[in-house]
C-alpha positions as CSV (number, residue, x, y, z in Angstrom):
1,X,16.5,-18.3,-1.9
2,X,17.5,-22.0,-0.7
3,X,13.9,-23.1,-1.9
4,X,13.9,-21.3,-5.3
5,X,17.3,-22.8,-6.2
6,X,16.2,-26.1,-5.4
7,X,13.4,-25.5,-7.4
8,X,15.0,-24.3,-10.2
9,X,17.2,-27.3,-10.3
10,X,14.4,-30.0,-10.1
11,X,12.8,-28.6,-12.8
12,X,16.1,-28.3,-14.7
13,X,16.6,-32.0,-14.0
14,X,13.3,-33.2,-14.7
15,X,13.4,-31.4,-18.1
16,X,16.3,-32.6,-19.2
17,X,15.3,-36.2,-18.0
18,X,18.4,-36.8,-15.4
19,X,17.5,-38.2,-12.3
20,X,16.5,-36.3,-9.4
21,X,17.7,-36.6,-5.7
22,X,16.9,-34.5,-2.5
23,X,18.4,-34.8,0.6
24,X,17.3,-32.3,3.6
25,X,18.4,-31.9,6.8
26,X,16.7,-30.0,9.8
27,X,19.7,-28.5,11.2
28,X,17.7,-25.7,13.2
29,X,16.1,-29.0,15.4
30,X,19.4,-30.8,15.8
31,X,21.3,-27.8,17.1
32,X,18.6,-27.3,19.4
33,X,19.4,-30.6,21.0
34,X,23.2,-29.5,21.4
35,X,24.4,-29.0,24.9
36,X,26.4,-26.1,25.6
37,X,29.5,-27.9,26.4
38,X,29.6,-29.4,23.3
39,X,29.7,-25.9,21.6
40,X,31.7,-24.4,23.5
41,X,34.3,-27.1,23.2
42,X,34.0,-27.2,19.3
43,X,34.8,-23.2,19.4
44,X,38.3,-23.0,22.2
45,X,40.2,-23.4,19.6
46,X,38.6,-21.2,17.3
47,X,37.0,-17.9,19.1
48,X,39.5,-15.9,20.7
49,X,39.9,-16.5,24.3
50,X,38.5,-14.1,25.8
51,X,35.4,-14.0,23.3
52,X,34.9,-18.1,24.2
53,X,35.1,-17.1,28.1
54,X,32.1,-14.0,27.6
55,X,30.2,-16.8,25.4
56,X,30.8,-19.8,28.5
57,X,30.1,-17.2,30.8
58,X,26.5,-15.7,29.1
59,X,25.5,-19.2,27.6
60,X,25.9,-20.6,31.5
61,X,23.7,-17.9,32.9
62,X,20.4,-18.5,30.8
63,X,17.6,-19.4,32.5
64,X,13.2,-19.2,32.0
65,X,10.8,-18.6,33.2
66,X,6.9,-19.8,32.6
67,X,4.4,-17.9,33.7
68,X,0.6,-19.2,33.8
69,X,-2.0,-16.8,34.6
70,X,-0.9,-15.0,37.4
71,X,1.9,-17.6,38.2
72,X,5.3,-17.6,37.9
73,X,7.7,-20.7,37.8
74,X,11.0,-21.1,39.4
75,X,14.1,-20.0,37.0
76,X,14.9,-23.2,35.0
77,X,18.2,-23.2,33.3
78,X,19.3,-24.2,29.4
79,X,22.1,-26.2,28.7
80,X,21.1,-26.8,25.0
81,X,20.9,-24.8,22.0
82,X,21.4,-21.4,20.7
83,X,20.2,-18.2,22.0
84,X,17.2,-17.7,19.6
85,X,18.0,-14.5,17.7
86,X,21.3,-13.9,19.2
87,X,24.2,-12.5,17.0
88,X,26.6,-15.5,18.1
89,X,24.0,-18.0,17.0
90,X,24.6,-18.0,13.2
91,X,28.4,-18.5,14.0
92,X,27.5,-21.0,16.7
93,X,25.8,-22.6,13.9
94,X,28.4,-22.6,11.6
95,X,31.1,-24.0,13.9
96,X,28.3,-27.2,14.6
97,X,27.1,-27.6,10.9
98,X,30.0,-29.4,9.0
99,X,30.3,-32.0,12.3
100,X,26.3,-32.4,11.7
101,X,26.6,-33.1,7.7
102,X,29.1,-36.0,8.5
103,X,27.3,-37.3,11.0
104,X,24.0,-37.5,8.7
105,X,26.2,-38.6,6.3
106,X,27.9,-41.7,8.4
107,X,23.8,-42.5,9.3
108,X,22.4,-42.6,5.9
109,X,25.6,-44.9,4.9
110,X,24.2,-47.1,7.8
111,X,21.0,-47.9,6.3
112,X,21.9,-48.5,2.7
């Protein structure tokens, strides 16, 4: 849907000779680089408590493991990003995205 709007107003632009600007962002990679305190600190005041202490408490529990061939690794835990998939993720996301925007925003002021 994003995509098809985006293209629908390019080619409204362009045929109606104003000037076109894009901007993208890659949130998905920059929320992947979040660490869980960071999230969790953005949503106290937000989440009700008890929600924020089952999301603290299942966020601080996740772990991997790689397996190669018949090997298996040792757990290794995550302390960054969203559960990929998970129903809190999206509303993770959301509480993270407007702090992103400004941040990309302040950078791009940086450079010009």
């Amino acid at each position: 849907m994003a995509a098809t709007l985006t293209h629908d107003i390019i080619d409204y632009c362009m045929n109606n000779k104003f000037p076109v600007y894009v901007f993208t962002l890659d949130v998905e990679a920059a929320i992947v680089g979040i660490p869980h305190a960071i999230m969790f600190s953005k949503a106290i005041d937000v989440v009700p408590e008890l929600c924020w202490r089952i999301l603290v408490f299942w966020y601080s529990k996740l772990i991997v493991y790689i397996k190669w061939g018949e090997n298996i690794s040792e757990d290794i835990p995550i302390y960054k990003g969203t559960r990929q998939g998970g129903l809190s993720s999206p509303f993770i996301f959301n509480l993270l995205y407007q702090d992103l925007v400004e941040f990309y925003q302040r950078r791009t002021a940086e450079y010009q």
